[in-house]
C-alpha positions as a Markdown table, in Angstrom:
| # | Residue | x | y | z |
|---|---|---|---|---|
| 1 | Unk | 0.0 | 0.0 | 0.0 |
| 2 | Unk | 1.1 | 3.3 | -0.7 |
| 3 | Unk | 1.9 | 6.2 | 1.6 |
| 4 | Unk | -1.4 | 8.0 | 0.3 |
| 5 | Unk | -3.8 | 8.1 | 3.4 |
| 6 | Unk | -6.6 | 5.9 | 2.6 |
| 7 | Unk | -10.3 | 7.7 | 4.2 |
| 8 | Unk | -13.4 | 5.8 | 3.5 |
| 9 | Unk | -17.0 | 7.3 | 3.5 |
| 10 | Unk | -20.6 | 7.0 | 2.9 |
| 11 | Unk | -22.8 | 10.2 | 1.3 |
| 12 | Unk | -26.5 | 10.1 | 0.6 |
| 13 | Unk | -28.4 | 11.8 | -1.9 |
| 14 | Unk | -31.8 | 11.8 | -3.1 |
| 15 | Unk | -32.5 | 12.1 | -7.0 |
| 16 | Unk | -36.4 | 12.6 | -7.6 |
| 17 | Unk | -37.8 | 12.4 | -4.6 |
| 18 | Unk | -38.1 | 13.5 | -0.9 |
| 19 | Unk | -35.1 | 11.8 | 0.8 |
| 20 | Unk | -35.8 | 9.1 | 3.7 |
| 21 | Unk | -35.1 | 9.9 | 7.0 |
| 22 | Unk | -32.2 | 8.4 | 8.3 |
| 23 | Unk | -29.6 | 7.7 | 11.0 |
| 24 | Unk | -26.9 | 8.6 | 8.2 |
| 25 | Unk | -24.0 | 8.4 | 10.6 |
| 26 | Unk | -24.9 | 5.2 | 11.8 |
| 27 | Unk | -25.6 | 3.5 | 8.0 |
| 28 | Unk | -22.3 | 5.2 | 7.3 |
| 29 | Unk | -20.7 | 3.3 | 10.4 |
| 30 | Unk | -22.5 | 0.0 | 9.7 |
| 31 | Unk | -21.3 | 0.1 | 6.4 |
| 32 | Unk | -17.9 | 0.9 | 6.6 |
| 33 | Unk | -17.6 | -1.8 | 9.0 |
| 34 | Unk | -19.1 | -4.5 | 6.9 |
| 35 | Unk | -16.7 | -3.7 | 3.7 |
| 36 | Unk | -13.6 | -3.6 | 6.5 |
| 37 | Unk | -15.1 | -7.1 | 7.9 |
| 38 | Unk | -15.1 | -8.2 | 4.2 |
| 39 | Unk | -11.2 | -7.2 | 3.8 |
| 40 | Unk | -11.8 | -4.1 | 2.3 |
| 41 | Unk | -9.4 | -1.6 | 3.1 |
| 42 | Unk | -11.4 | 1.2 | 2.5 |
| 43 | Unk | -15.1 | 2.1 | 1.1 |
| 44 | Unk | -16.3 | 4.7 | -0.7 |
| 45 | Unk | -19.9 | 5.2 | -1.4 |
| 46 | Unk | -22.4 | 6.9 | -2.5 |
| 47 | Unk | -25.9 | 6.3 | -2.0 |
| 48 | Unk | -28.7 | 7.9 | -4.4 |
| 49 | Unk | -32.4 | 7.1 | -3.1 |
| 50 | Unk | -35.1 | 7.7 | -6.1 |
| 51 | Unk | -38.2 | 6.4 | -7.5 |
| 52 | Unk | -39.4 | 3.5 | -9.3 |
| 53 | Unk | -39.3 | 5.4 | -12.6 |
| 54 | Unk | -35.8 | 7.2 | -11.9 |
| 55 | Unk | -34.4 | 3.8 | -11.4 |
| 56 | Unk | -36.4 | 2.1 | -14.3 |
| 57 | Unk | -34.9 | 4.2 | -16.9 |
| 58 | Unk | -31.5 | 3.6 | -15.6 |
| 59 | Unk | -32.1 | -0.3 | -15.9 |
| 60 | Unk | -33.2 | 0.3 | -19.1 |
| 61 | Unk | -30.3 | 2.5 | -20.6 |
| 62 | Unk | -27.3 | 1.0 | -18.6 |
| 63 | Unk | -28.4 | -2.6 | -18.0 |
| 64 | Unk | -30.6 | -2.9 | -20.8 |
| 65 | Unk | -33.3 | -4.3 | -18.5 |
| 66 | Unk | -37.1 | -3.2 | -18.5 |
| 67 | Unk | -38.2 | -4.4 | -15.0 |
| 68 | Unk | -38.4 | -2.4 | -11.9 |
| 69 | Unk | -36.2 | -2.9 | -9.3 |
| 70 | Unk | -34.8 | -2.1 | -5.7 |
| 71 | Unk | -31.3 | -1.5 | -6.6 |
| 72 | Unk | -28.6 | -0.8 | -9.1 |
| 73 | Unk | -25.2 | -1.0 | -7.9 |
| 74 | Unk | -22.2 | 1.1 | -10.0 |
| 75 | Unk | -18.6 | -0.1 | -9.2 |
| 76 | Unk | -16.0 | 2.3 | -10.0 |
| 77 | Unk | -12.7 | 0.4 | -8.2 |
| 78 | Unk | -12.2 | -3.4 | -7.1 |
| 79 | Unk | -11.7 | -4.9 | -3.7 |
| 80 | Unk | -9.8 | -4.3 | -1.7 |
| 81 | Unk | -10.2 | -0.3 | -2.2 |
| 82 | Unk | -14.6 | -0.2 | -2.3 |
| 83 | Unk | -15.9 | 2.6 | -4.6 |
| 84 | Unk | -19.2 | 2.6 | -5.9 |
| 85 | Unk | -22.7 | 4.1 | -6.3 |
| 86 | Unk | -26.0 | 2.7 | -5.3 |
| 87 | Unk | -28.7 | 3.8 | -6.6 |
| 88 | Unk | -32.2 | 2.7 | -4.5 |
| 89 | Unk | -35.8 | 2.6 | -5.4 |
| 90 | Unk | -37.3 | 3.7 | -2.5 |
| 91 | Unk | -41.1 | 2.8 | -4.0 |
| 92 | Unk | -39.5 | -0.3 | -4.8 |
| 93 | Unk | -38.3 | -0.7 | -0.9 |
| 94 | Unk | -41.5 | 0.2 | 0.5 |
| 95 | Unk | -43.4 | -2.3 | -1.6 |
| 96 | Unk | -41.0 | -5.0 | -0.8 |
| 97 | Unk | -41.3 | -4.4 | 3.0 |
| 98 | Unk | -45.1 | -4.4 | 2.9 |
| 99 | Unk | -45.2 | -7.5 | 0.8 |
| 100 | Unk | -43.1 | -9.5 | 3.2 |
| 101 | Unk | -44.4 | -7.7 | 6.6 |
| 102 | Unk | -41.2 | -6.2 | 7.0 |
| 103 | Unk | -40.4 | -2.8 | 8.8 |
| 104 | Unk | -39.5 | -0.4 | 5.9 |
| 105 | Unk | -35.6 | 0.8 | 7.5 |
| 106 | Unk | -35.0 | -3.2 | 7.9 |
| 107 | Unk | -35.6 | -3.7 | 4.3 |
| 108 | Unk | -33.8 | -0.4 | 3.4 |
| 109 | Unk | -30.5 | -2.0 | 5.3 |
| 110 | Unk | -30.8 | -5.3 | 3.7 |
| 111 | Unk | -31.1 | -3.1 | 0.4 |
| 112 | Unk | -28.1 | -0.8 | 1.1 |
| 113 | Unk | -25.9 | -4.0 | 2.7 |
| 114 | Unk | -26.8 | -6.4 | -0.8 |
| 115 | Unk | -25.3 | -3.5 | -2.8 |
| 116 | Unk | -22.0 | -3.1 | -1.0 |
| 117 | Unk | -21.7 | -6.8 | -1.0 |
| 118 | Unk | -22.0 | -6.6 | -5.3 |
| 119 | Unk | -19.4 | -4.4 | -4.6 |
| 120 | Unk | -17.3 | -6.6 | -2.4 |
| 121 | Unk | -17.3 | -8.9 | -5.4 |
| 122 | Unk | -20.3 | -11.0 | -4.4 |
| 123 | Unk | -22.8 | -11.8 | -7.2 |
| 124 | Unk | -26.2 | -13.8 | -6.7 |
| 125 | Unk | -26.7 | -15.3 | -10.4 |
| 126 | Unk | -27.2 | -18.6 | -9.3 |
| 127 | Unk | -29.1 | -20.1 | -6.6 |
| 128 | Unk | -26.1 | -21.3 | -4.4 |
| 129 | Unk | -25.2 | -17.3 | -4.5 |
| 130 | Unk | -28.3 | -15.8 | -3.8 |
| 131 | Unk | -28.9 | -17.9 | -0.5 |
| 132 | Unk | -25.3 | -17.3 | -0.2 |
| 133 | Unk | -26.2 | -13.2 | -0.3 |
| 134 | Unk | -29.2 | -13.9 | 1.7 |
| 135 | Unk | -27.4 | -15.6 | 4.7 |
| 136 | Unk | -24.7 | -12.7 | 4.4 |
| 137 | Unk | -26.9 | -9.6 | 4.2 |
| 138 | Unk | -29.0 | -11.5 | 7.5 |
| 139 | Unk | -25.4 | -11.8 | 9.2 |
| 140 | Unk | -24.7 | -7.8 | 8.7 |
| 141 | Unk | -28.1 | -7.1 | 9.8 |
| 142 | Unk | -28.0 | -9.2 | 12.9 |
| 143 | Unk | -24.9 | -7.1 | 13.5 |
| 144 | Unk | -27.0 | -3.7 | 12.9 |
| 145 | Unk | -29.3 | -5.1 | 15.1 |
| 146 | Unk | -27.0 | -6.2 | 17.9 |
| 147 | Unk | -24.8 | -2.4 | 18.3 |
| 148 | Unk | -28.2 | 0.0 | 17.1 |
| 149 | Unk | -30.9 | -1.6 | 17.7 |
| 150 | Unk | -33.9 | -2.4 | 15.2 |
């Protein structure tokens, strides 16, 4: 590693909509940690929250996809250095939660956590690696749970 001082942080932004209210700090610090956990040696993220139709059109024109969904996650380095956007539907979020009779911040984390582990290198093509990402984003929020409460 160089002698260039390594930071690592977490900004939030909100593209077309009102943005969520949140314990920014304490994502940020939840965050951080899981990358570091994950032998990262430092994360930088940003986080854009937006709506269904924000986050359509950007599944169409840079995935070439034309489905709704919760998240779209932009590398811009490779482990062990984390850089990358995520950009979050939060209709799509809200919908999820109520359809599995989830509180709407625990579905948000498990959101937020699945895209920094796409950009820890972890990929859920198969079934193997979505239970794989399923048991890992349960295992970060455990940890939310366990040093902020629910």
């Amino acid at each position: 590693m160089s002698n260039e001082q390594v930071t690592s942080g977490v900004d939030f932004f909100a593209e077309d909509i009102s943005p969520p209210e949140l314990p920014e700090k304490k994502i940020a610090q939840w965050l951080i940690s899981t990358a570091i956990s994950e032998g990262a040696h430092s994360a930088n993220l940003t986080i854009v929250f937006c709506s269904d139709e924000y986050l359509l059109e950007m599944n169409r024109e840079h995935l070439g996809h034309d489905y709704y969904t919760d998240i779209i996650t932009f590398p811009f380095g490779d482990p062990p250095n984390i850089v990358g956007d995520l950009f979050i539907s939060i209709d799509r979020v809200k919908e999820n939660a109520s359809d599995l009779n989830l509180p709407g911040g625990e579905e948000l984390r498990r959101v937020m956590v699945h895209g920094l582990l796409h950009l820890l290198g972890y990929t859920d093509l198969t079934g193997g690696e979505k239970q794989k990402m399923r048991e890992m984003e349960n295992q970060y929020l455990k940890q939310w749970e366990t040093k902020f409460g629910g």
